[in-house]
N, C-alpha and C positions, 0 to 999 in steps of 0.2 A: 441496353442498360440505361440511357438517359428518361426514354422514354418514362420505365420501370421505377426511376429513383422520381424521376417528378410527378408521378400519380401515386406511389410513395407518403411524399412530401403533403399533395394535396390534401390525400387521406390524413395524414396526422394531424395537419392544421383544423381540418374541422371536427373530428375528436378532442383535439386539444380545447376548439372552442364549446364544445357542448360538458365538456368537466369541468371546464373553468367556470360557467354559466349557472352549473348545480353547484360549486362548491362556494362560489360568491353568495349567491340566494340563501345557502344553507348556513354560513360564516354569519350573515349580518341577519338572518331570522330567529339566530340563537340564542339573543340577548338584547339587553339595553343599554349602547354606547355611553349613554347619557348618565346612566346610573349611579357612579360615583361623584355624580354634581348635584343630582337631584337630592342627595341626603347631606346637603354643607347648605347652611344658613350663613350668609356670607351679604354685604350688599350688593355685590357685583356676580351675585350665582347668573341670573338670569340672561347678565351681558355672557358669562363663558360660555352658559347654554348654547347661545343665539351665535357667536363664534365660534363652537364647535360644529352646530348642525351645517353652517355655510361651508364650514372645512371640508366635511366629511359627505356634505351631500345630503345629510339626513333625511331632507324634505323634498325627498326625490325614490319613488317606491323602490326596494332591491332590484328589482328586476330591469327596470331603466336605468335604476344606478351603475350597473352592469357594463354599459354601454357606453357613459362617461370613462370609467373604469379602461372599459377597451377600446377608445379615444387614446387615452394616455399612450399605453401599450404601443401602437399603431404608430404613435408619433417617431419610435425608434427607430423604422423606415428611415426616415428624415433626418435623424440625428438629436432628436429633440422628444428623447423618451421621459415620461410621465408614470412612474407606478403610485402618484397620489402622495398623500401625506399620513402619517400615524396619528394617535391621539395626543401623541406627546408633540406633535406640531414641527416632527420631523420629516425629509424625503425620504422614502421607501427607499429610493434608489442608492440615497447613500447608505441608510442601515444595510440592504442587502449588502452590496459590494463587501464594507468590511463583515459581513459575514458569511459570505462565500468562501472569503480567503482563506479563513480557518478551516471551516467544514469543509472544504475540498481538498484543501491541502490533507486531512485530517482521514478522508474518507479515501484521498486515490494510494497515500502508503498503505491504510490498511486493506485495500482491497489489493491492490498489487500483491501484497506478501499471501494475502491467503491464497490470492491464484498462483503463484508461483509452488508455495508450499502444498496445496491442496491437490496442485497438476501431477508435482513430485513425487506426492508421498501416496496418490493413487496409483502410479503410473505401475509404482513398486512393488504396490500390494497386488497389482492386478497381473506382476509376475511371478509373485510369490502363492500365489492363492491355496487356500486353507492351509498356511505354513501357520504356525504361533505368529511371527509377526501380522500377517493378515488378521487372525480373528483379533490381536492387541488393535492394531489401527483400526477395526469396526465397532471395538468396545468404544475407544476414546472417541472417534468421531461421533457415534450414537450417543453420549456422555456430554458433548458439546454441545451437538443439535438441539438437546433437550433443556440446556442449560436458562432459564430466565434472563436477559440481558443485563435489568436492573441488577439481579440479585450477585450475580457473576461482578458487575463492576464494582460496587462495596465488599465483596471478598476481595480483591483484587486491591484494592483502598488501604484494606485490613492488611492483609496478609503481604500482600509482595508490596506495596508501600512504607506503611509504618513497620512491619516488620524489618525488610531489607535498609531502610535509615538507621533504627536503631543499632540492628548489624555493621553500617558503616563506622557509628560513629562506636561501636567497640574496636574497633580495628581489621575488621572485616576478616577474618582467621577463620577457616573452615574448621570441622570439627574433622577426627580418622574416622568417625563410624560414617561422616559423608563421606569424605572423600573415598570410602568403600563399595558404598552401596552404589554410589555415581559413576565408578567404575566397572563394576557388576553390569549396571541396567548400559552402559558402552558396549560390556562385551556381547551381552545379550542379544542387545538392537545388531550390531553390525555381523554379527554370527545369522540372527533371521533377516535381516536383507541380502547379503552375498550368497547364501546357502551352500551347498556341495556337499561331497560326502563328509563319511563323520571326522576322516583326519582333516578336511579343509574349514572344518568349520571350528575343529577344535584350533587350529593354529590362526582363526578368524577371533576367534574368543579370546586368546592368550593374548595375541598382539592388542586387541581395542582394549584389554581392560588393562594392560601397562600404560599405555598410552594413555587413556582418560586416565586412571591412577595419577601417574607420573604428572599429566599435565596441572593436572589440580590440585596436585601438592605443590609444585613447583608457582602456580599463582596466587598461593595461599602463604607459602613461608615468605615469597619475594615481596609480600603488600601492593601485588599487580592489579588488585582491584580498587585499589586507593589510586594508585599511579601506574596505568597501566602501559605499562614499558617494558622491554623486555631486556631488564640489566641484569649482570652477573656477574660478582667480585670490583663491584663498581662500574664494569665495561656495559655501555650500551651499542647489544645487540638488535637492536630496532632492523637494521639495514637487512641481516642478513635472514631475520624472520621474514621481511615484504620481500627477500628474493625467494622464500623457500615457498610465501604464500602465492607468490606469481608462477613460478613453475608449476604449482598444483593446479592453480589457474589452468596455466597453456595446457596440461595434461587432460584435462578433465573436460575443455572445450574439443581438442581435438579427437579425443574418444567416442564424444557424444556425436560433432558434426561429420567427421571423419575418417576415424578410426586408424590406429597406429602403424596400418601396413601403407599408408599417405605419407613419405616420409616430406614434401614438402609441405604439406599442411603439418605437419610437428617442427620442423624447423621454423617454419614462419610463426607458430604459435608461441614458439621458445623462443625465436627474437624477438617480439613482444615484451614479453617477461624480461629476456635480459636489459631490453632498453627500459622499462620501465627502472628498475633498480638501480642502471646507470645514471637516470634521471631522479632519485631519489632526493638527493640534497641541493640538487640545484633547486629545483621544483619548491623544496618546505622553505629556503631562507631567501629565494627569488619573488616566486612567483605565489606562494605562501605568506608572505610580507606584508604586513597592513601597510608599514611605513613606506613601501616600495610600489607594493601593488593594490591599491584597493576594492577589492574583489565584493562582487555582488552574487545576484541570483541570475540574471543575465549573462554575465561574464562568466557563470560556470558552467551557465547552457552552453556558451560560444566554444568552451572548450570543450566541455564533454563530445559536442558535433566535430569538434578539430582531431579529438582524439581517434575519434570511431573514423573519420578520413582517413587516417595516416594508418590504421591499422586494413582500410578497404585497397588502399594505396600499394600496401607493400603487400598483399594479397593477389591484386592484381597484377605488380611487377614480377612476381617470382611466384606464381600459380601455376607456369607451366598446361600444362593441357588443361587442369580442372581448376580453371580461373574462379569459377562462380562461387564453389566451395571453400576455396581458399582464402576467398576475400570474405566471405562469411565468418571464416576460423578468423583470420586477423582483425576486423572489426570486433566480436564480442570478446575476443583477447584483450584489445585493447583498451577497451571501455574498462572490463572489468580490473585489470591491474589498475587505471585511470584512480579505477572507486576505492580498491584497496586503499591508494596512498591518500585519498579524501577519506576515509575514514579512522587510518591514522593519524592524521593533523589533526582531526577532533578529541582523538584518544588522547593528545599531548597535550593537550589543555585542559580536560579533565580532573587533576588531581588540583590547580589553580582554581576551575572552576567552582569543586564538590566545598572548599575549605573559606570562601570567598566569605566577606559579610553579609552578604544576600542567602547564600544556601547553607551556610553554618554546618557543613557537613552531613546532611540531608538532604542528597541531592533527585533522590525518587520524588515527582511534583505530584499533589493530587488533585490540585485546583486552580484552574485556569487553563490558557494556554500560553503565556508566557510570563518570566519574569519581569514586572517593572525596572528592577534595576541594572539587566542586561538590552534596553532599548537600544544605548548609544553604541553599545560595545561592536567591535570587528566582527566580519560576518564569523567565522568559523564557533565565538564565545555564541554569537545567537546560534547557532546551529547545534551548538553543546544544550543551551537551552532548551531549544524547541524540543529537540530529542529527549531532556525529561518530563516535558511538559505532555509528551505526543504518548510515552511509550505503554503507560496504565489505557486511556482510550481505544489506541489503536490493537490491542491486545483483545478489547471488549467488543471489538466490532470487526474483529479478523476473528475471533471464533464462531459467530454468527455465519460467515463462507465456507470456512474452509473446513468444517463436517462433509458441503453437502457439494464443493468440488471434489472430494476426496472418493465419495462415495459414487459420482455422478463419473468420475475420470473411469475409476477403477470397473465400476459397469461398463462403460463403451470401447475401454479397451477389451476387455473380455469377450464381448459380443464382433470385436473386429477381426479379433486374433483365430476364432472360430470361421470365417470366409471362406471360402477357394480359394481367391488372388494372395492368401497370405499362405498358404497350404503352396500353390503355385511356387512363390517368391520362394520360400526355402527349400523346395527343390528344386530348383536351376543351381542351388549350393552358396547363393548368397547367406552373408554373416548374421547372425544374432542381432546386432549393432543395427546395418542398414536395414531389417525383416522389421523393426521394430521401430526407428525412429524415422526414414522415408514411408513406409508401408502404414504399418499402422496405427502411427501415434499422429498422424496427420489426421487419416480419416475419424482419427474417437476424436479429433478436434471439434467432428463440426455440430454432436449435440451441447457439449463446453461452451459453445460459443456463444450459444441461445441463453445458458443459464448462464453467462454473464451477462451478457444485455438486461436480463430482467433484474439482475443483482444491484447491479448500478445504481438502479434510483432507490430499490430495499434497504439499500444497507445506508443510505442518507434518511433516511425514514429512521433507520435504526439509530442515529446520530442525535436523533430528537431526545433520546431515553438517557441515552450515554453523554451528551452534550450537558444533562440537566444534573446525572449524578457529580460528573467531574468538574464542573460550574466553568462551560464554556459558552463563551458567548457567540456564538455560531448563529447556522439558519435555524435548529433546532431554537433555538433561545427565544426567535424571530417568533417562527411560528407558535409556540407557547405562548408569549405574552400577546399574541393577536388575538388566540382564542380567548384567554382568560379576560381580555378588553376589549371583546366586540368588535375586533378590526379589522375588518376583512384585508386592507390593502398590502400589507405586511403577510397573513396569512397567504395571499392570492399570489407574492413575489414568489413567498416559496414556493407554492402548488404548480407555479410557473413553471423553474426553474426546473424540480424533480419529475413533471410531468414531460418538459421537455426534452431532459435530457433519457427518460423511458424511450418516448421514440424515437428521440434519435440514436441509439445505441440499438432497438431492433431494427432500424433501418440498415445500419453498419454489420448488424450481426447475418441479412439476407445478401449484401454485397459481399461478404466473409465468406458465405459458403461459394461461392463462383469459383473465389481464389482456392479455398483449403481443397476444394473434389470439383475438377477439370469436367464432370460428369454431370455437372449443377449447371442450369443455365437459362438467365432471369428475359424475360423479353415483357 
């Protein structure tokens, strides 16, 4: 395996050096740096001239320039990295930095959610196959796929932006003919994903379209989406909503990992859930506490890891024979109750936030990535922030994946499920549950794996587009105004940057397959 990762490694470094070499030459052959000095009659044109070309090297051909260029680069060995300077007589290295934070931060939720939703919503169709909801999710993903990115994020501006603001600031009241039809397409969707015969799907249909119904009546007379809390006759029920949401939680981990005839893996998943709930108020007016606690991006990592210990912990303590499993069920137990009650603490500050003299009750963002006048604020108001600032973008660039996870998942399961060893697995009399998610949702992993690696650096490529309609000053930003000014050095941070992290994600994605099929084996 060492050997393999560092002739790997070799290889990519000197690919990396031969695109960087044609994209440099082709960046600085594409124009004249100069050009916006050469047309100003000024008496000092000459002197800017003559201290731009030393800046930039001018009077040194692309192709050696090149090599000064990757002098810099080289320096970060050492500690003492060089990507040059821009024409505005800044460091590369600082413009990058602040523009990595955005566009990565910007690009790893939208990719996450499209693989998670993309993995899900194939997984589904590729057990449902040619039901209604199959052919509906092949429509909509083919409908995605085809979508122009540009044209997709200025509808998205329009419509779910200025649109849903002005809805806010009417009072956010749904109409009955929605609240119908949203009910309707509930019963619909969850009658074609569970399937069964015609009485189970009718009693599948009855139930989701009360429940969506009810629900979205019920968040519409209560003004839950101005304040979303869950009060009633003035009693805030908040508490016992995060315990209802935490046992679905434990239910739903322990089904997938486990399955219900595990009664210690359901107990430990339920004690999860109920210590989270127990921990409910201590946690929002303790450790929630700006005045108490002043919580960072750091200090949520430290917990999130503390959190996922203590649920590996009590996995381990009371696993019983199938420690492994169990500690699996209690760690993403844990985590994810963790997330619920972090994502009510945002929800409480919300109805504060949307009414603020910064957002004036329009709180969907279309431009930028955050607000100026939430810089000082406690972390949770930036996190209310960012999240209107992120939600229009990362919409724009999670439709771009998760067409072609969806479609990509649903094909390899299909082709997996047709094997021997899955023909085998269900007749030894193993369950549905384990045939599908040990057997063969492992191995449709490992072409998945590939087409995220190659996605990685795409969908930052894709951030150039969506970076430009949402006016983010990201690496896309970077890149654009390099081209449009002859710069290569800013240009060459990015090329860097997305070139690098291509191979190193197919690097990870050939060590991936060793682990997802015992059968793979890299020398």
């Amino acid at each position: 395996m060492a050997t393999f990762i560092v002739r790997r490694l070799i290889a990519a470094v000197l690919i990396l050096l031969a695109a960087t070499f044609l994209m440099y030459n082709m960046v600085a052959l594409s124009g004249d740096p100069l050009e916006d000095l050469r047309g100003v009659q000024t008496p000092n044109t000459a002197q800017l001239i003559e201290a731009r070309i030393r800046l930039l090297h001018l009077d040194v051909p692309p192709p050696l320039r090149y090599f000064i260029w990757l002098g810099g680069i080289a320096g970060c060995f050492i500690g003492q990295c060089d990507f040059g300077m821009t024409i505005q007589q800044q460091p590369v290295l600082d413009v990058l930095v602040n523009s990595m934070d955005q566009t990565l931060r910007l690009v790893t939720i939208a990719t996450v959610v499209a693989i998670i939703l993309g993995i899900t919503i194939g997984i589904t169709t590729a057990l449902r196959q040619y039901s209604s909801y199959d052919y509906s999710v092949t429509f909509i993903s083919f409908l995605f796929y085809s979508l122009p990115i540009f044209w997709f994020a200025v509808l998205l501006k329009q419509f779910l932006a200025i649109g849903a603001n002005d809805w806010f600031q009417s009072g956010a009241q749904i109409q009955p003919w929605v609240i119908a039809a949203v009910a309707l397409a509930s019963g619909l969707f969850w009658m074609a994903v569970l399937g069964g015969d015609v009485k189970r799907k009718a009693i599948t249909f009855a139930l989701a379209f009360l429940a969506g119904g009810l629900l979205l009546w019920y968040m519409s007379v209560s003004g839950w989406f101005l304040n979303p809390r869950f009060i009633v006759f003035g009693l805030d029920f908040s508490l016992l909503a995060i315990a209802v949401f935490n046992i679905t939680i434990a239910l739903l981990v322990t089904a997938i990992l486990a399955g219900f005839k595990q009664k210690r893996s359901l107990f430990i998943a339920l004690g999860m859930a109920v210590l989270g709930a127990a921990l409910y108020y201590p946690v929002n007016y303790v450790l929630f506490n700006p005045q108490i606690v002043p919580m960072d991006t750091w200090l949520m990592i430290g917990l999130a890891v503390l959190t996922i210990a203590v649920g590996v912990l009590a996995g381990w303590i009371f696993g019983g024979d199938n420690k492994s499993t169990n500690m699996k069920v209690g760690g993403w137990t844990a985590f994810l109750v963790a997330a619920v009650m972090v994502v009510d603490r945002h929800m409480q500050l919300w109805n504060a936030y949307s009414t603020s003299g910064f957002v004036r009750g329009r709180p969907i963002a279309t431009i930028g990535a955050s607000n100026p006048g939430f810089s000082d604020s406690t972390f949770f108001v930036q996190g209310v922030d960012t999240f209107t600032h992120m939600l229009l973008p990362s919409i724009a660039l999670m439709v771009i994946s998760f067409a072609g996870y969806t479609r990509y998942t649903r094909a390899s399961l299909l082709e997996v499920l047709n094997q021997d060893y899955i023909r085998t697995a269900r007749a030894k009399g193993l369950t549905e549950r384990t045939v599908i998610v040990r057997h063969a949702f492992r191995n449709a992993l490992i072409p998945i794996t590939t087409i995220v690696a190659f996605d990685i650096a795409g969908i930052i490529g894709g951030a150039v587009i969506t970076e430009r309609v949402f006016g983010w000053t990201g690496m896309g930003s970077m890149f654009q105004n390099g081209l449009d000014r002859v710069d290569p050095n800013p240009v060459m941070a990015f090329f860097l940057v997305t070139g690098g992290l291509a191979l190193l994600f197919n690097l990870l994605a050939d060590i991936a397959y060793a682990a997802l099929d015992p059968r793979i084996r890299v020398s």
